[in-house]
VEXTORPA-531437 format. One line per 3 residues: number of its first residue (from 1); their letters; for each residue x, y, z of C-alpha. Coordinates in steps of 0.02 Angstrom, whole numbers, plus 50000, padded with zeros to 5 digits. Layout:
N
NUM	a	X,Y,Z  ... .
end
This chain:
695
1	xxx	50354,46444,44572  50246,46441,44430  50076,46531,44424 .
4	xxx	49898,46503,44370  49867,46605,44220  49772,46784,44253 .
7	xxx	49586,46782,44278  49524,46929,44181  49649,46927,44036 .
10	xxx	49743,46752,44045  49913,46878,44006  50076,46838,44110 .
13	xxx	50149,46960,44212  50357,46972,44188  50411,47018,44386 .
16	xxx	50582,46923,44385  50692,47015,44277  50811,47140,44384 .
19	xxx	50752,47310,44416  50811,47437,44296  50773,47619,44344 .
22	xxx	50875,47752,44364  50870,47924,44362  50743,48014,44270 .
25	xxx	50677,47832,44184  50564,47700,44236  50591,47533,44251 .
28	xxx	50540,47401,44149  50399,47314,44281  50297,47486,44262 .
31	xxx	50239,47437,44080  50175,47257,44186  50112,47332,44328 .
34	xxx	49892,47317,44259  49952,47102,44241  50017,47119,44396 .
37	xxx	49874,47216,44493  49778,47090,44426  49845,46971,44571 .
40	xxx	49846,47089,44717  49666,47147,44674  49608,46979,44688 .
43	xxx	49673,47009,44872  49611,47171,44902  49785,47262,44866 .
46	xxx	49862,47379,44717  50029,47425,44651  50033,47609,44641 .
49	xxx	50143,47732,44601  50126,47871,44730  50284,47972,44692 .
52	xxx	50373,47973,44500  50479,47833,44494  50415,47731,44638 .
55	xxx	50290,47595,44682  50212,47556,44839  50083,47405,44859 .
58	xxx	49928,47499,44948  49769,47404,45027  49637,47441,44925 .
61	xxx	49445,47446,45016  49342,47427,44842  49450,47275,44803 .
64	xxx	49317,47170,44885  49348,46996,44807  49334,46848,44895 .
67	xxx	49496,46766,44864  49544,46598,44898  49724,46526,44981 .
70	xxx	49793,46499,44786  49757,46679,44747  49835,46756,44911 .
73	xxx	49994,46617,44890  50022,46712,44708  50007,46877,44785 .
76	xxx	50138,46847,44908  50250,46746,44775  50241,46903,44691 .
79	xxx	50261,47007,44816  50424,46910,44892  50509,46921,44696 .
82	xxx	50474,47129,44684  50563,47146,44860  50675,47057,44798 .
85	xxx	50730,47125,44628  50669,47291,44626  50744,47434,44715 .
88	xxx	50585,47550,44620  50483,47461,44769  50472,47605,44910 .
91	xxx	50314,47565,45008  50218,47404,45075  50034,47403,45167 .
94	xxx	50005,47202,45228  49858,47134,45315  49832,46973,45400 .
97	xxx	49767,46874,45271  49935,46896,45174  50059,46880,45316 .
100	xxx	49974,46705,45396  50044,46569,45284  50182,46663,45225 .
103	xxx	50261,46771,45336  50421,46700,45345  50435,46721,45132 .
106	xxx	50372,46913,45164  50482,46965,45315  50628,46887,45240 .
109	xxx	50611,46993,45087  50564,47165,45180  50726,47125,45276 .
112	xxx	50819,47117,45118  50733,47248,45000  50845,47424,45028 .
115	xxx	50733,47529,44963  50569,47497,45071  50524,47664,45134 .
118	xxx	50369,47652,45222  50300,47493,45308  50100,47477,45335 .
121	xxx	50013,47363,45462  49834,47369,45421  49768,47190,45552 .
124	xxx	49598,47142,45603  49605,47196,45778  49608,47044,45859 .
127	xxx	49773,46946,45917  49813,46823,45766  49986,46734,45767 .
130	xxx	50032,46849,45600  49988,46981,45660  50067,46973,45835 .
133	xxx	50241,46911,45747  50250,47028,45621  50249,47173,45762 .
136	xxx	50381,47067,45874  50485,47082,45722  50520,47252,45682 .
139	xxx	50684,47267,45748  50724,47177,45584  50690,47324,45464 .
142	xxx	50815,47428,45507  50811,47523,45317  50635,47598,45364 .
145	xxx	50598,47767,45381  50370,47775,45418  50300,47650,45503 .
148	xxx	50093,47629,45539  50014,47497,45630  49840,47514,45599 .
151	xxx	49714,47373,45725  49876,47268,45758  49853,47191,45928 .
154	xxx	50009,47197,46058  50029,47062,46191  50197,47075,46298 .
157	xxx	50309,46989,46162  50272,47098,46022  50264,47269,46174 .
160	xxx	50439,47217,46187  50477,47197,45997  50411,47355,45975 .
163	xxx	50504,47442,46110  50677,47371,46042  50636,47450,45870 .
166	xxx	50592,47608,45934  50731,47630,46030  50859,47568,45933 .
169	xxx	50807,47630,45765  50932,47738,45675  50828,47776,45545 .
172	xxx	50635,47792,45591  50547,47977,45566  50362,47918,45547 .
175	xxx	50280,47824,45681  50081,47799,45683  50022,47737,45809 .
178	xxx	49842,47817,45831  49730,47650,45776  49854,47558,45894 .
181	xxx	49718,47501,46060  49864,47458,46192  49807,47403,46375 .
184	xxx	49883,47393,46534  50059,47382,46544  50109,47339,46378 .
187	xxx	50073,47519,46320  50222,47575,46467  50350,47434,46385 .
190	xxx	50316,47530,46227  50337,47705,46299  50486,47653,46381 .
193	xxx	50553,47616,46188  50493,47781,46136  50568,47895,46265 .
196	xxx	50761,47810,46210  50718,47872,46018  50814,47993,45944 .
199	xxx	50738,48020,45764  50579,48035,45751  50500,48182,45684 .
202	xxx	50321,48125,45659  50221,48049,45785  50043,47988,45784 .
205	xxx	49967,47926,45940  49784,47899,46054  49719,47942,46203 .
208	xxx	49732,47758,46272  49916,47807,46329  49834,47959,46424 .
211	xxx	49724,47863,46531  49736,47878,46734  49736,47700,46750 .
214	xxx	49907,47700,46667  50006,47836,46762  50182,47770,46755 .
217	xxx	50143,47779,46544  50071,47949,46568  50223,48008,46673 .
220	xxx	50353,47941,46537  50244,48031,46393  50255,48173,46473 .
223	xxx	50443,48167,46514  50463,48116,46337  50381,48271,46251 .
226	xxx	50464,48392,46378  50643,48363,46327  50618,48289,46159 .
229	xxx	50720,48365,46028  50689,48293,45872  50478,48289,45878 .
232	xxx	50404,48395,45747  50237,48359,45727  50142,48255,45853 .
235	xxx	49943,48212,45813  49853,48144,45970  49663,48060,45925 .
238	xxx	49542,48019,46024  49448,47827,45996  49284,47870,46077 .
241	xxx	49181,48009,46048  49078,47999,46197  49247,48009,46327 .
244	xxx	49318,48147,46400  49475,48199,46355  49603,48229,46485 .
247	xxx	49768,48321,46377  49866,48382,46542  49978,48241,46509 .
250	xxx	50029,48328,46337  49983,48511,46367  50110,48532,46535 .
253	xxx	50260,48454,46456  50232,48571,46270  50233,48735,46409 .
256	xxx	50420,48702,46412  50463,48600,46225  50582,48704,46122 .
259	xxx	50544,48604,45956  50394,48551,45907  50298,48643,45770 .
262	xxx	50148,48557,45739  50026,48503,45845  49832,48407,45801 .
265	xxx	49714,48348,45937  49585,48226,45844  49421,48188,45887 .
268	xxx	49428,48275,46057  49276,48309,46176  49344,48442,46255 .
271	xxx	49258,48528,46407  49308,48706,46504  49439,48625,46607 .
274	xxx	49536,48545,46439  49514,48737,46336  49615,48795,46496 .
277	xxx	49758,48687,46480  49750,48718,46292  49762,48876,46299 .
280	xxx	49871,48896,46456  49996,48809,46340  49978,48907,46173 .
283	xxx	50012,49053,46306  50184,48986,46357  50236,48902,46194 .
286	xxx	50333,49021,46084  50380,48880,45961  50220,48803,45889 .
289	xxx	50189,48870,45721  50023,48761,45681  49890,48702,45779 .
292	xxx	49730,48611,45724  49600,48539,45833  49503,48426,45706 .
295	xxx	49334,48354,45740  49329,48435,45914  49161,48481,45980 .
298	xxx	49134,48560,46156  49076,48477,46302  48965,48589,46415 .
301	xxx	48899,48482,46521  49055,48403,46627  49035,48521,46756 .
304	xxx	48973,48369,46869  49116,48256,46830  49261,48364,46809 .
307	xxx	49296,48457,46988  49411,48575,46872  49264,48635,46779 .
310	xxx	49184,48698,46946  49329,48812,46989  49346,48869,46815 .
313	xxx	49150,48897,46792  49110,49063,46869  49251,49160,46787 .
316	xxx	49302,49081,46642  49232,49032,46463  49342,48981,46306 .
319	xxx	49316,49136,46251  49389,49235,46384  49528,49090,46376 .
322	xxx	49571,49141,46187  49581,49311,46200  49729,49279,46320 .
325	xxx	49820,49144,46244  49824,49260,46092  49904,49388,46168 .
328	xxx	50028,49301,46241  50059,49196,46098  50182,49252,45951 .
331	xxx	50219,49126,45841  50065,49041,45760  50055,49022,45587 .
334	xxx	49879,48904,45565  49741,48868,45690  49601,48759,45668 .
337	xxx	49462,48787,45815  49289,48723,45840  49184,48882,45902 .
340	xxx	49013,48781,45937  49019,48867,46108  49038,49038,46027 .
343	xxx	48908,49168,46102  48843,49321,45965  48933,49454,46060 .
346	xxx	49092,49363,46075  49103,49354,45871  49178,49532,45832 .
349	xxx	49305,49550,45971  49387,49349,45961  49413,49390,45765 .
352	xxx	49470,49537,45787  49606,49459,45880  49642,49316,45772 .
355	xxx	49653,49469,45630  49807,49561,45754  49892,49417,45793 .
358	xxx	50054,49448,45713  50097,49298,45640  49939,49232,45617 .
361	xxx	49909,49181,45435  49770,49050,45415  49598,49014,45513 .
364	xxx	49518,48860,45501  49351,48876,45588  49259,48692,45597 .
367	xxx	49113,48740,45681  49002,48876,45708  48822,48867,45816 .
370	xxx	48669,48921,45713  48643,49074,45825  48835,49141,45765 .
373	xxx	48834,49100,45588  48779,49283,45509  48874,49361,45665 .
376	xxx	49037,49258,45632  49036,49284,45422  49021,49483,45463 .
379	xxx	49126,49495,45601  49266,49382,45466  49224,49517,45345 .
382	xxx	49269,49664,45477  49423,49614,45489  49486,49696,45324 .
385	xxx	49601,49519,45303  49466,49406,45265  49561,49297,45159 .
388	xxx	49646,49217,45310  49479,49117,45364  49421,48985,45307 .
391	xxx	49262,48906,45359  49220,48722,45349  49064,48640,45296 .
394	xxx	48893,48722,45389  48756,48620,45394  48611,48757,45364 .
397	xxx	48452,48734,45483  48283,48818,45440  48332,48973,45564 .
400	xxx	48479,49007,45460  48458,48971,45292  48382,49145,45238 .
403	xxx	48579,49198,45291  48642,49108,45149  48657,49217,45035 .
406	xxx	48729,49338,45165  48855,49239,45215  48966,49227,45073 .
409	xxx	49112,49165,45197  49032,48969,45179  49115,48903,45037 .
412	xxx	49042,48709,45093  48837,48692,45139  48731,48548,45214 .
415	xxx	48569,48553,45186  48468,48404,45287  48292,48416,45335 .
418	xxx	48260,48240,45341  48181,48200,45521  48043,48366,45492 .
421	xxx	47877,48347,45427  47902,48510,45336  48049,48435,45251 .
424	xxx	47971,48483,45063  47944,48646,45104  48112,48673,45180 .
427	xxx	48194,48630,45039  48097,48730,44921  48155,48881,45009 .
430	xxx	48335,48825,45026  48350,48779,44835  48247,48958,44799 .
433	xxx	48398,49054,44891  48553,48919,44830  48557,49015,44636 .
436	xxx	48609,49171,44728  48761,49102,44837  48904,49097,44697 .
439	xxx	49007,49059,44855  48947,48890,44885  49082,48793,44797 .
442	xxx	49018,48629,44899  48851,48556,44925  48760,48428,45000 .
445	xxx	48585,48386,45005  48523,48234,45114  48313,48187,45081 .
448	xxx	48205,48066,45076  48162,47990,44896  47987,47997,44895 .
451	xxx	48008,48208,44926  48121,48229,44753  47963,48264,44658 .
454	xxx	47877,48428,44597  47963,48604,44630  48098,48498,44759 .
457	xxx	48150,48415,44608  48138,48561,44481  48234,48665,44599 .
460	xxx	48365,48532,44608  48380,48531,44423  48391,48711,44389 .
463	xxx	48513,48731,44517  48637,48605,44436  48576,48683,44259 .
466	xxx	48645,48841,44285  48794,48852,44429  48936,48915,44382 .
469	xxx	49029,48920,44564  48987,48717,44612  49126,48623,44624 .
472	xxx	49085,48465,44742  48898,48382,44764  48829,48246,44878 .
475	xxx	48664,48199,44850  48598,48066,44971  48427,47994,44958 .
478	xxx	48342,47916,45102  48245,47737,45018  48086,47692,45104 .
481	xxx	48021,47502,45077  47853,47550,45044  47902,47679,44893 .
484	xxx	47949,47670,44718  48128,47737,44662  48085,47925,44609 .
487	xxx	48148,47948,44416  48290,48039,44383  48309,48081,44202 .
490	xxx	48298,48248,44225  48427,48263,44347  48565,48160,44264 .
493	xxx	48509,48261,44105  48556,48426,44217  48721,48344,44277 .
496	xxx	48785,48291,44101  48755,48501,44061  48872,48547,44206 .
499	xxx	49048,48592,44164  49117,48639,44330  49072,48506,44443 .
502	xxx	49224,48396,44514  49172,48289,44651  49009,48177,44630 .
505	xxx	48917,48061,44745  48741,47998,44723  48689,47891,44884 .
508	xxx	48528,47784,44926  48442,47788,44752  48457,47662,44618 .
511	xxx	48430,47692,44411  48361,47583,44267  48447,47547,44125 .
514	xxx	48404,47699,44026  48456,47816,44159  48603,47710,44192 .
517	xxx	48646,47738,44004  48654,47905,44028  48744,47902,44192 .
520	xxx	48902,47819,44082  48888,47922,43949  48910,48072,44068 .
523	xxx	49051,47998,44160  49116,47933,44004  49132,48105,43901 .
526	xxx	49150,48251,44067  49314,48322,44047  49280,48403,44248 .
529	xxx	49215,48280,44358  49404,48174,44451  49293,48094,44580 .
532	xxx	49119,47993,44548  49028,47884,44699  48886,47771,44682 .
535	xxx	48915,47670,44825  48729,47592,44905  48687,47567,44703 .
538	xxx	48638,47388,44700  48513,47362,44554  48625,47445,44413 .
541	xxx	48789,47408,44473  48813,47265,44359  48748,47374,44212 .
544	xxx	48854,47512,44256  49000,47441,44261  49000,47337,44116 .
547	xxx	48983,47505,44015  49106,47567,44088  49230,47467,44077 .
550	xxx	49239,47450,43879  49268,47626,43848  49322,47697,44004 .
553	xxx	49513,47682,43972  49479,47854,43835  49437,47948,43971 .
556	xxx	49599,48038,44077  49488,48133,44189  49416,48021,44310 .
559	xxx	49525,47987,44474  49410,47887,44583  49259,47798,44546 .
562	xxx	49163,47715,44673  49022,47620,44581  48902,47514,44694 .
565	xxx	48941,47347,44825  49041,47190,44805  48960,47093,44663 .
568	xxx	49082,46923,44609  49002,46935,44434  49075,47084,44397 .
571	xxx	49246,47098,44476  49330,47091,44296  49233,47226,44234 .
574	xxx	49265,47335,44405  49457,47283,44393  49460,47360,44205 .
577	xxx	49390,47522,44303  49497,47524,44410  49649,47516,44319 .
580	xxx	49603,47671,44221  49589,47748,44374  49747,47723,44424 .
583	xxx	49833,47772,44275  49754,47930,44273  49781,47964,44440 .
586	xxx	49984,47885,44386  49971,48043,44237  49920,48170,44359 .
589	xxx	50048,48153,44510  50177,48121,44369  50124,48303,44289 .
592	xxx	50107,48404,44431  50288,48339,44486  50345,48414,44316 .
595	xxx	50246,48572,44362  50351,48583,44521  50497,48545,44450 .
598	xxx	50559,48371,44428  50604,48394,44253  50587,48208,44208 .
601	xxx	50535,48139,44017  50408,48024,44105  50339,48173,44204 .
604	xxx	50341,48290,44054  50250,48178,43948  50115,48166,44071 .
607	xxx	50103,48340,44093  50076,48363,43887  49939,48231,43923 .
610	xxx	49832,48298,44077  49866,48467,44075  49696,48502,44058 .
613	xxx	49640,48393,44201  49571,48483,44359  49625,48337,44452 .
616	xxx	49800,48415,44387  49761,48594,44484  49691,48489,44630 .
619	xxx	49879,48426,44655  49977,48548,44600  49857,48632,44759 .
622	xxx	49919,48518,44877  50117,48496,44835  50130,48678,44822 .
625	xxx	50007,48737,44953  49949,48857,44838  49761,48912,44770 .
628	xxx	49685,48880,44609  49720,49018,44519  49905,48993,44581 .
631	xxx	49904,48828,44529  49827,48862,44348  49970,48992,44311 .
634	xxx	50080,48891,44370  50025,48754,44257  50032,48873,44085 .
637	xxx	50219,48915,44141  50286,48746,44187  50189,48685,44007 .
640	xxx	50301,48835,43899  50465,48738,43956  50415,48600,43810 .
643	xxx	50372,48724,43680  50531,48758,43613  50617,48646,43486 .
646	xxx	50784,48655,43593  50689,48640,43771  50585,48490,43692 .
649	xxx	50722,48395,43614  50833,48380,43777  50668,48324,43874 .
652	xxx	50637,48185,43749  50836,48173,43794  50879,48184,43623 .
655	xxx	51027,48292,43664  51103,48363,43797  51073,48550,43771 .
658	xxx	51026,48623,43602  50996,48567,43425  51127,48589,43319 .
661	xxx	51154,48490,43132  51304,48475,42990  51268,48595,42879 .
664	xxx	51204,48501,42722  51323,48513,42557  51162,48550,42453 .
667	xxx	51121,48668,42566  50931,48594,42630  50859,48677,42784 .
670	xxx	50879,48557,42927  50803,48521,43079  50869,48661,43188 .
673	xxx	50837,48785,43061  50665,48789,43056  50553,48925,43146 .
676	xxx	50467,48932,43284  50299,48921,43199  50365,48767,43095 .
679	xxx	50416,48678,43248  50236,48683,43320  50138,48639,43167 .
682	xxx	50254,48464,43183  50228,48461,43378  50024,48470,43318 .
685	xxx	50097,48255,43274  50221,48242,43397  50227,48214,43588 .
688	xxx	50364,48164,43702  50292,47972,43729  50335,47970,43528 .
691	xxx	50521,47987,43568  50598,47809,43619  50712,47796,43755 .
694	xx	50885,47741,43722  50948,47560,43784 .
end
């Protein structure tokens, strides 16, 4: 089994020895894992560690290298030992290319490997022999606790496969099946599987099992979610954007379920007839503590083709269907709405009631029409508990951008005046009125090159000059053949000043080689920005990332970089990139697990490294579900538990509780006598990586 030597460093990677972590320490392979990645990236895949202790192997899009069938025989040799020997391996994503010639290696190793946690189909969508066997044999990995299958076609062998593990699955709490397009009847041998499950918690699913065509699937969904008692959270998305949704198959069967808590419609067009059953069951369900319709939008005009509609139409809107639902309703938590149909006068009173609902603790409004913006943001304000709402990203017309500064409830703006003729002098007077909105914490600008010139692009500048409140900025450009790339000097110059953006993306322009010198140097030495895209860049890509890569790994900021397309003569150098990335990103969920409380050496140690990171707030954010300022105290208290000579010392697991030393016959001072403001003039020279583990 012996492998080609590495193609960016010629290093071998040691996989075979026996895994050897235990609590609170790492095992050995972790120090190998950048020799190892350098295989699976050749594939398009990545070992990460995604919790502290714990690798998973994740597809990786950006890994875009065209590999050939030694490279992808090494991956899965590799693959087939760490299932093998390594119990630190918790999570696998596979794809067709590395299941075709050696499925039999791969599934015999996921079969054996105790510790696989999660198990990731990510297929092409199309029936291939690998993929269709892989999904026929799931009963086999009994051990696993999420499953996705993500474009894996299902003909009747693997339906039944499928509907064995489901139902006989002792262990299962994560099914996702949403990206899973199932027709005729084998989507009813699969629900048939489902309805005999007694564990799972989490289920994903699409609208394909809610079609008409199917109704002996529809009638076992239905009977499945009306006496289910283990679901927690079910998330239903719709594949087409364009189709009606039909959610009476869901909606009658939650009237009467006693346990979910969570429930997400994605992607729905909804029209009058749908709001009714939505909110004829938010009426009747007294259990459901969150609800989010994401990437809804409201369908007026189904009046034709839905005969519902037509006896709803002349007495009913959504907004007469809200106010009722909540007042009947008593134990939402969260609600995510789309209010695109939202009428002026209907602003103050349907707030109003989302402020008395007693239970009611956060509002996530998606969408609001142009002609409710201003209305919406005062009638939010009214409420005397404004910090409830939350309002997504508003894409600001002409009519409603002298609001702006108004409406100080828009955290995330969307400025796009692209398709008008006016489009210059738009954006003048939105970038004359942005330097007043401290509460736009997100921005994006979309234009066409040729109009980032004159006051547009002084504006621009400024702008970036001075905020103190941006956080997140997309600026895409729209390239016209017949035009020469606009310079931006100035703006890269303005964007190197900033100390408080985060989030980066620069779309549809290219650079030259002096701006792309200063477009490292700023990524290079910014201590704020965590996420950087340049992803249409095709002229400096190969610039860019050879700069980057030689003195990238100094920088322990950065926690996603997306620089330009596929380009085979510089995979090495995007590798390199990449690796930082991922070490960084390794430091931070390692840290903010300390933060929380896993008081392990390897998470401490990464905490004394990143603690300055805002990528380390961002995730202390999202494990705690707290806010910033939340997060950053939280930070500065978790940080004072390694201050202390004692508190650092049993970290480092030096000893078990405090210092203590023989007293010396000549009387010295010794280690545990020294001060506290002795102790951290040495820690100035000493951190926690110093400190060897014992063998």
């Amino acid at each position: 089994m012996a492998l080609e030597k590495r193609g960016f460093c010629g290093s071998w990677p040691n996989y075979r020895t026996p895994c050897t972590s235990s609590e609170g320490r790492l095992c050995n392979i972790f120090q190998d894992l950048p020799l190892l990645n350098e295989s699976f990236w050749s594939v398009g895949f990545e070992l990460r560690e995604l919790s502290p202790g714990q690798v998973s192997l994740v597809q990786v899009p950006e890994a875009r290298c065209c590999s050939g069938k030694a490279k992808v025989k090494e991956a899965a040799k590799i693959l087939h030992c760490l299932l093998t020997h390594h119990r630190c391996i918790v999570s696998v994503d596979l794809n067709d290319e590395l299941l075709k010639r050696h499925q039999q290696m791969i599934c015999g190793a996921l079969r054996k490997c105790v510790s696989l946690r999660k198990l990731k189909l990510c297929m092409p969508g199309y029936a291939t022999k690998a993929s269709l066997r892989i999904v026929s044999r799931l009963p086999q990995f009994s051990q696993v606790l999420e499953v996705v299958l993500s474009g894996v076609p299902v003909d009747r062998r693997s339906a039944e496969g499928l509907s064995t593990f489901l139902a006989d699955t002792r262990s299962l709490t994560t099914f996702n099946m949403a990206d899973l397009y199932i027709a005729n009847e084998n989507a009813t041998v699969i629900m048939q599987g489902l309805k005999q499950n007694a564990t799972i918690t989490t289920l994903s699913i699409n609208t394909n099992l809610m079609c008409r065509e199917l109704s002996e699937c529809c009638s076992m969904l239905s009977g499945y979610l009306r006496v289910n008692k283990t679901l927690r959270t079910l998330s239903v998305k719709s594949p087409f954007r364009n189709s009606l949704s039909d959610l009476h198959v869901i909606t009658g069967p939650l009237c009467h379920n006693t346990t979910l808590s969570e429930l997400n419609l994605i992607g729905m067009n909804l029209d009058l007839w749908n709001y009714g059953l939505i909110t004829g069951m938010l009426g009747n369900n007294q259990t459901l503590k969150r609800f989010h319709m994401v990437d809804c939008f409201h369908d007026d005009y189904s009046i034709d083709t839905n005969p519902g509609v037509r006896a709803l139409r002349d007495g009913s809107s959504p907004f007469s269907m809200w106010l009722v639902a909540l007042a009947e309703n008593e134990a939402l938590e969260e609600l995510t709405l789309d209010l695109s149909w939202i009428e002026p006068d209907d602003c103050d009173p349907l707030f109003k009631a989302l402020a008395r609902h007693a239970s009611l603790r956060k509002v996530t409004i998606q969408t609001i029409g142009d002609k409710c913006v201003a209305h919406s943001c005062r009638a939010i304000r009214d409420t005397g508990v404004r910090e409830r709402f939350f309002v997504a990203k508003h894409h600001v017309s002409e009519d409603t951008v002298v609001e702006l500064p108004e409406c100080r409830e828009l955290s995330s703006v969307g400025v796009d005046y692209s398709n008008s003729e006016r489009e210059s002098e738009l954006l003048n007077n939105a970038l004359l009125l942005l330097p007043t909105c401290n509460h736009v914490k997100s921005l994006s600008i979309r234009m066409r090159e040729a109009s980032f010139k004159g006051s547009v692009s002084s504006l621009i500048v400024a702008y970036i000059n001075n905020t103190k409140a941006l956080r997140e900025l997309d600026l895409s450009f729209i390239h016209q053949a017949c035009t020469a790339f606009e310079p931006k000097q100035a703006l890269l110059q303005a964007l190197s000043s900033n100390k408080t953006i985060r989030r980066l993306s620069i779309d549809g322009t290219s650079f030259d080689e002096a701006e792309t010198e200063m477009l490292t140097n700023m990524m290079l030495s910014s201590r704020t920005l965590r996420d950087v895209s340049l992803p249409n860049d095709y002229h400096s890509v190969l610039s860019l990332t050879r700069k980057l890569s030689t003195e990238i790994s100094k920088n322990l900021s950065l926690l996603r970089i997306d620089v330009g397309p596929f380009d085979a003569r510089c995979v090495g150098d995007k590798f390199a990139i990449a690796d930082v990335v991922r070490r960084n990103d390794t430091l931070v969920m390692r840290a903010a697990h300390f933060v929380t409380g896993t008081r392990h050496k390897f998470c401490a140690a990464a905490a004394e490294r990143v603690q300055l990171s805002p990528g380390l707030v961002m995730k202390v954010q999202e494990l705690k579900s707290i806010d910033e300022e939340e997060a950053v105290s939280l930070i500065k208290c978790s940080l004072k538990d390694i201050v202390s000579l004692d508190d650092f010392m049993r970290l480092a697991g030096v000893v078990k509780d405090t210092v203590s030393c023989h007293r010396r016959d000549d009387g010295q001072k010794q280690l545990s006598d020294l001060n506290i403001d002795c102790w951290l003039h040495i820690r100035q020279y000493l951190n926690l990586d110093d400190i060897l583990n014992s063998k």
